[in-house]
Phi, psi and omega in degrees: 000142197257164172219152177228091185337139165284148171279128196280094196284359180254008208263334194267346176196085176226056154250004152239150187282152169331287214295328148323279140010275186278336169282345146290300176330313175275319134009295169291306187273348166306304181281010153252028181052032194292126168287161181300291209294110186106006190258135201225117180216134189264139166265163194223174193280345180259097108093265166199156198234153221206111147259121155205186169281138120283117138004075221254162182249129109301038223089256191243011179225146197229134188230129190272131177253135119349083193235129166251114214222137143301126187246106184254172172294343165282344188281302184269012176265318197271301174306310196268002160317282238260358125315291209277336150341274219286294167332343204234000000 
């Protein structure tokens, strides 16, 4: 039987509260143009790995591609920098 430690979401950027966090996150997949409907994000000890559709142009016809990205803590350090920039 395999067992799997939760990953400790305060060990990788923990100068912001969760709740921060997940509001830079969504943020990074908004500019990364992720649709609502499929999206599956995991957290992970590097921060958090994030599968959904993207939007894609194929000409005159636009088709959802299937993308997996790692989300590190400097990626979501950089979104609430750059949050707390814009706040001032």
């Amino acid at each position: 039987m395999f067992r799997h430690r939760a990953p400790d979401l305060n060990a990788a950027t923990p100068r912001y509260s969760l709740a921060a966090r997940l509001l830079a996150l969504g943020e990074i997949l908004d500019n990364h143009k992720y649709v609502e409907n499929g999206l599956c994000i995991l957290a992970s000890d590097s921060g958090f790995i994030v599968t959904g559709f993207v939007p894609v142009a194929k000409g005159m016809d636009v088709t959802l591609l299937q993308q997996t990205r790692e989300i590190t803590p400097a990626m979501i350090a950089s979104a609430l920098e750059a949050y707390n920039q814009s706040e001032r």
